[in-house]
PADRENMI-369278 format. One record per residue: y, x, z of N, C-alpha, C, CB in turn; residue in one letter; residue number from 1. Coordinates in steps of 0.2 Angstrom, whole numbers, plus 2048, in hexadecimal, padded with zeros to 3 digits. Each point is the difference from the previous one (the first is absolute). Glycine has a CB too. Layout:
<rs>
[[Y,X,Z],[Y,X,Z],[Y,X,Z],[Y,X,Z],a,NUM] ...
</rs>
This chain:
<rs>
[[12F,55E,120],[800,801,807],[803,7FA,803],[800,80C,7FF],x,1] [[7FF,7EF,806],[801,7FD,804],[804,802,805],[7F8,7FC,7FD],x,2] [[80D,7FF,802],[806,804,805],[7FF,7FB,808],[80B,803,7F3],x,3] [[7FA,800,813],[7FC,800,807],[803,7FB,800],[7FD,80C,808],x,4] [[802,7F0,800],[803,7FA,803],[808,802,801],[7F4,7FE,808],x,5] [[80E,808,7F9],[806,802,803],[805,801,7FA],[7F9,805,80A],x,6] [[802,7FC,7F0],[807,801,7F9],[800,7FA,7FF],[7FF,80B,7F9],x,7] [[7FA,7EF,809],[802,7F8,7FE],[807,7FD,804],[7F2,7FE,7FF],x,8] [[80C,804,807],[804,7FB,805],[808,805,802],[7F2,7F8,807],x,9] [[810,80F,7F4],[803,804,800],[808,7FC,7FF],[7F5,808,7FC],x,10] [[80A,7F5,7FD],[809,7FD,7FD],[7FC,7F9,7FE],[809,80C,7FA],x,11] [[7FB,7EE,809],[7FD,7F9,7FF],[802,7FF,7FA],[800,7FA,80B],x,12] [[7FA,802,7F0],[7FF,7FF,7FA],[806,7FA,7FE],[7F2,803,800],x,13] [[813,801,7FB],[808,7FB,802],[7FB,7F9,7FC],[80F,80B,7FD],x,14] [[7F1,7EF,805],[7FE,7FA,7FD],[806,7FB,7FE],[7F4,802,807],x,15] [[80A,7F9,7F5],[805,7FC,7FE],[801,7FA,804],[7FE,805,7F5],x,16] [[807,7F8,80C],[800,7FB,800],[7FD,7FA,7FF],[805,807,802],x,17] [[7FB,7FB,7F6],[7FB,7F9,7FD],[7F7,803,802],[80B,7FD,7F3],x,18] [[7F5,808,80D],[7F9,803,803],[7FD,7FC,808],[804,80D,7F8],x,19] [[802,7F5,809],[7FE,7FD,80A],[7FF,7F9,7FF],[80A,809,809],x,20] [[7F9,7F6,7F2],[803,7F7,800],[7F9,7FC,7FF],[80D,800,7F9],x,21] [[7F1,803,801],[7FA,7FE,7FC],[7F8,800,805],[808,806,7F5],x,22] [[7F8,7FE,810],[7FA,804,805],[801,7FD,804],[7FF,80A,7FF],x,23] [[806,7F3,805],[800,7FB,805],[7FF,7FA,800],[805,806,803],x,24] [[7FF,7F7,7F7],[7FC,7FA,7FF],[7FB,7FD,7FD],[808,801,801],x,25] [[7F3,804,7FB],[7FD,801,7FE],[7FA,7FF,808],[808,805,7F4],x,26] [[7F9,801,810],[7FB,800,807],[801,7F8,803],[803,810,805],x,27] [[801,7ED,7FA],[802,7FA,804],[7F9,7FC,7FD],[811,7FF,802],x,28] [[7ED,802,7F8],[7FA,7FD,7FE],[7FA,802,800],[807,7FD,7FA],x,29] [[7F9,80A,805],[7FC,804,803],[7FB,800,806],[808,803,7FD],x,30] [[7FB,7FD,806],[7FE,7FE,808],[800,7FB,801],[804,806,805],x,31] [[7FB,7F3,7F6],[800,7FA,806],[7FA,7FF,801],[80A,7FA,7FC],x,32] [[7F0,803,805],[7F9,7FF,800],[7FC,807,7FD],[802,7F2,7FE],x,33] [[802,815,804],[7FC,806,7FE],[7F9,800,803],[80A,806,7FD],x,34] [[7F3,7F9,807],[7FB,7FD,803],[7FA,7FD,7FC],[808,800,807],x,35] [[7FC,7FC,7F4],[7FB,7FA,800],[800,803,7F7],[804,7F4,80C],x,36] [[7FE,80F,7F1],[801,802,7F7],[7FB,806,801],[80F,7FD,7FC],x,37] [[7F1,801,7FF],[7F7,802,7FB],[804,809,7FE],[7FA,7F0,7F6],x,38] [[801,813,809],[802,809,7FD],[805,7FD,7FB],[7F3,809,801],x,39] [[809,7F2,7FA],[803,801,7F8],[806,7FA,801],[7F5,804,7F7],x,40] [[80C,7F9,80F],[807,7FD,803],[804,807,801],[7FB,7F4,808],x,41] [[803,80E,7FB],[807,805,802],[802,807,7FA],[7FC,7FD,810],x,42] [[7FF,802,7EB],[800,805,7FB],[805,7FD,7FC],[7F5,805,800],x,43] [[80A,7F5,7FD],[805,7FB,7FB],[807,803,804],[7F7,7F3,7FC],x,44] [[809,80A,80B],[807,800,801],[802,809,802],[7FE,7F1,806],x,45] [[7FF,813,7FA],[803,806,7FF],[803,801,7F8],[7F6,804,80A],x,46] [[805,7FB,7F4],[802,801,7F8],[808,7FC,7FE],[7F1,801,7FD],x,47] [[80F,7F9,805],[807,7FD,801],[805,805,802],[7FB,7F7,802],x,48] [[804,80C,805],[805,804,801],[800,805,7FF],[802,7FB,805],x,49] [[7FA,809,7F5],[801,804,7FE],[803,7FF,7F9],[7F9,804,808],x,50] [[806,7F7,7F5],[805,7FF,7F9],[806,7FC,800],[7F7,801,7FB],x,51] [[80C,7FD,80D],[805,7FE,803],[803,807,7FE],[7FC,7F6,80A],x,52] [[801,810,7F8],[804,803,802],[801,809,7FC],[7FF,7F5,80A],x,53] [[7FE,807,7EF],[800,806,7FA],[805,7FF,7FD],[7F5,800,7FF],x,54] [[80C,806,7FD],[806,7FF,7FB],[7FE,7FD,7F7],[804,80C,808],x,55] [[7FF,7F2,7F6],[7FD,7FF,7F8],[7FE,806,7FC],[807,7F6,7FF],x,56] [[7F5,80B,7FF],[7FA,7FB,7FF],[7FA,802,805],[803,7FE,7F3],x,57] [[7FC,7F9,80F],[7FB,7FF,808],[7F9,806,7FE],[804,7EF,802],x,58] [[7FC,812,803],[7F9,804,7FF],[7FC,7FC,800],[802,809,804],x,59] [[7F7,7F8,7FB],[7F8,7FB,7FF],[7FF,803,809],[7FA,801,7EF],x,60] [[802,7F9,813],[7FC,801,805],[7FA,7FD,7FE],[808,801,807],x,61] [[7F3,802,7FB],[7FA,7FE,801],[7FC,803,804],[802,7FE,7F7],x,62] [[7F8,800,80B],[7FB,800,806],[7FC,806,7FE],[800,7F3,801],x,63] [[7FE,811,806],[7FC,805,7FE],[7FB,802,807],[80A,804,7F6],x,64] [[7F3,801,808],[7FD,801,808],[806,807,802],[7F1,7FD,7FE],x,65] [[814,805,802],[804,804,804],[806,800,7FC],[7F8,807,805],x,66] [[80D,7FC,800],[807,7FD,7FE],[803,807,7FC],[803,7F7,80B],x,67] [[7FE,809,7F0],[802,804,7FC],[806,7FC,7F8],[7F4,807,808],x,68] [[811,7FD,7F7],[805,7FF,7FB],[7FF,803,7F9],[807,7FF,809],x,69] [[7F9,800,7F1],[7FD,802,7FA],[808,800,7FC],[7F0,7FA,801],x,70] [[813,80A,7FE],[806,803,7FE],[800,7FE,7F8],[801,80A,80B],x,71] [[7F9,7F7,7F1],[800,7FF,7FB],[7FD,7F9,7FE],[800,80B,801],x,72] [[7FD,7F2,802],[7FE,7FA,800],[806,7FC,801],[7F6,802,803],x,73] [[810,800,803],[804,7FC,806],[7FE,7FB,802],[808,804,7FE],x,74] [[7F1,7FF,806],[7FC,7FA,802],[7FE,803,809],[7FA,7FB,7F0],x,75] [[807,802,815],[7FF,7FE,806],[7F9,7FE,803],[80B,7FD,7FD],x,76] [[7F1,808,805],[7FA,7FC,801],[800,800,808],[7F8,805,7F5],x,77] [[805,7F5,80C],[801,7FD,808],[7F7,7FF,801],[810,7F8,800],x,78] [[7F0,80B,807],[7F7,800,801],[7FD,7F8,803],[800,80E,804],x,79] [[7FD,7EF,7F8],[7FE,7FB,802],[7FC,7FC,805],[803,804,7F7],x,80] [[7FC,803,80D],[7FD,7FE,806],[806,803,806],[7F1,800,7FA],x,81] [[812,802,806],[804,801,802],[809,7FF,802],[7F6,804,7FD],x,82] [[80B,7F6,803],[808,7FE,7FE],[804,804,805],[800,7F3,7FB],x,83] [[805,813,803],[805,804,804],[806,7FF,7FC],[7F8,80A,804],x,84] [[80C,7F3,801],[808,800,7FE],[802,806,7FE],[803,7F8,807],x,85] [[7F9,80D,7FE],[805,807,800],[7FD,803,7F9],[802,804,810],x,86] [[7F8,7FC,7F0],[7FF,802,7FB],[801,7FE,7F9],[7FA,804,808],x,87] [[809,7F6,7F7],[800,7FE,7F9],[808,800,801],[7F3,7F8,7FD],x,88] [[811,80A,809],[806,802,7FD],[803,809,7FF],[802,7F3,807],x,89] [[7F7,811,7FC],[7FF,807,7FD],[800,800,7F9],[7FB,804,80A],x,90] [[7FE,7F8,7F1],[801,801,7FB],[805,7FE,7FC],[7F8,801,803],x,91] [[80B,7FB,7FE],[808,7FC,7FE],[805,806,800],[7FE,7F3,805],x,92] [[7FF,80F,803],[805,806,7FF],[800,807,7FA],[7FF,7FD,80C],x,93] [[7F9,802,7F1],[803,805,7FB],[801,7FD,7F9],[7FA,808,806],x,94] [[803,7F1,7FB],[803,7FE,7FB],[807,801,7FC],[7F8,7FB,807],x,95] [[80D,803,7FF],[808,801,802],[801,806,7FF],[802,7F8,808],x,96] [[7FC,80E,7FA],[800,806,802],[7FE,806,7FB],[7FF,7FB,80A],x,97] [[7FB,803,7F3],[7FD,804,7FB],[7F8,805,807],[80F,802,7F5],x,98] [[7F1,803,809],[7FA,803,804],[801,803,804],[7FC,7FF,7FA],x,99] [[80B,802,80A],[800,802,805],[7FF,7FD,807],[805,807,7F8],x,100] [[7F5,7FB,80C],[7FC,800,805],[808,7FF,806],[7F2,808,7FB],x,101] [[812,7FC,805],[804,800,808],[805,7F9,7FD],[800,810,806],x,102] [[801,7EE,7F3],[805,7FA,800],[7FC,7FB,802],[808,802,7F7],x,103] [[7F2,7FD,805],[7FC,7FA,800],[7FE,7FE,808],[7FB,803,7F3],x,104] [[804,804,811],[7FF,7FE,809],[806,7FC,802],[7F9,80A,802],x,105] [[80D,7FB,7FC],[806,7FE,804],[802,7F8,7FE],[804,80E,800],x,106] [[7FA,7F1,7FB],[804,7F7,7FF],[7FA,7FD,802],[808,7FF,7F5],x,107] [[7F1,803,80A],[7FD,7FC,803],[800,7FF,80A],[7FA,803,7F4],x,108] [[806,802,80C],[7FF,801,80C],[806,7FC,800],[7FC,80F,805],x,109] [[80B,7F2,7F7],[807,7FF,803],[805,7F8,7FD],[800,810,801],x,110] [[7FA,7ED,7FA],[801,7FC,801],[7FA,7FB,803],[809,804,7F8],x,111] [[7F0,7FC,80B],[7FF,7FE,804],[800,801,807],[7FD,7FF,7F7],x,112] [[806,806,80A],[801,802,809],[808,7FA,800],[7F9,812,802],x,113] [[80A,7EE,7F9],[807,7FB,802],[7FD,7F8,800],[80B,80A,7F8],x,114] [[7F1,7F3,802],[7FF,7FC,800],[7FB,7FC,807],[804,803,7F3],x,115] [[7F6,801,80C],[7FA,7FE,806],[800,806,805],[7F8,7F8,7F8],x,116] [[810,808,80D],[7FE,805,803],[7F8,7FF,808],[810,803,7FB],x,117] [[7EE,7F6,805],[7FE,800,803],[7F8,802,7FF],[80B,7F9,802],x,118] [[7F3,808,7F6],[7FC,800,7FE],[7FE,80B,800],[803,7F1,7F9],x,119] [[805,80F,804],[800,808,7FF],[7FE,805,80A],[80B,7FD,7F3],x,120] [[7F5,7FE,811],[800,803,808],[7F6,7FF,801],[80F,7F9,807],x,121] [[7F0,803,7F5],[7FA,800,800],[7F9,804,7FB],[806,7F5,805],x,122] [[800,810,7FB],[7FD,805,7F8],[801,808,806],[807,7F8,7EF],x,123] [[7F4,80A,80B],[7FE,809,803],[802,803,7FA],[7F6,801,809],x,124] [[80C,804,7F8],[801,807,7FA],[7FA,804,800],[80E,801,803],x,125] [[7F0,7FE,7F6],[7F9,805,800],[802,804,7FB],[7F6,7FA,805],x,126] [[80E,80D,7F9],[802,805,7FB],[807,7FC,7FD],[7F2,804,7FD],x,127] [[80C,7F9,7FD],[807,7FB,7FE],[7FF,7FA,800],[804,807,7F8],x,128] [[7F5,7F5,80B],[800,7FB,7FF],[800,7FC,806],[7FC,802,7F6],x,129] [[804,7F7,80B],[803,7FC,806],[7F8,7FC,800],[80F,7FE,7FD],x,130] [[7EE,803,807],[7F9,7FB,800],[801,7FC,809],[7F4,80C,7F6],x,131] [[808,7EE,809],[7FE,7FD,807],[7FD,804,808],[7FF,7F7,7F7],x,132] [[805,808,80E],[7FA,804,803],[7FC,7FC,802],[805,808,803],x,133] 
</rs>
């Protein structure tokens, strides 16, 4: 079961310092010419910051058509027509987390609503997830 918007944004996901450290400087690159970078530009550089910001031993990422985490593999699939920060730091989140649904939201929503709050104002809540309007 999917847990609501309200048990996400209920108790902020405690984050680390080295975690905030790693996500911001990382966005300072991110964002520069995001405009102008290819899908599989901004997939490589996701995948950076998601093994910026994995424990040992790094999980595998690879390319797929939907984002989803393979616990047994510990492999990271990131959709290839689709580069989502938020979403490739949900599956990291269960990466970190294991399978539960309300951690993997809460580090994902609460450490992107800290890093790109400007991005997160520009997001809707549809059930547990964060899509454009």
């Amino acid at each position: 079961m999917y847990p609501t918007k309200e048990q996400i944004l209920e108790t902020p996901f405690k984050l680390t310092k080295k975690t905030l450290q790693i996500t911001a400087e990382w966005k300072k690159t991110y964002l520069k010419n995001i405009k102008q970078k290819s899908e599989k530009e901004k997939l490589t550089e996701i995948t950076t910051l998601l093994l910026s910001l994995s424990a040992l031993p790094k999980p595998c990422v690879k390319l797929g058509t939907t984002y989803c985490y393979d616990p047994v593999g510990k492999t990271i699939f990131l959709d290839k027509h689709h580069p989502s920060v938020i979403s490739a730091l949900h599956e990291l989140g269960h990466c970190l987390s294991g399978n539960s649904e309300l951690e993997a939201c809460r580090f994902s929503v609460w450490l992107f609503k800290t890093i790109f709050p400007e991005f997160y104002q520009k997001l809707s809540w549809v059930g547990h997830l964060l899509v454009k309007k």
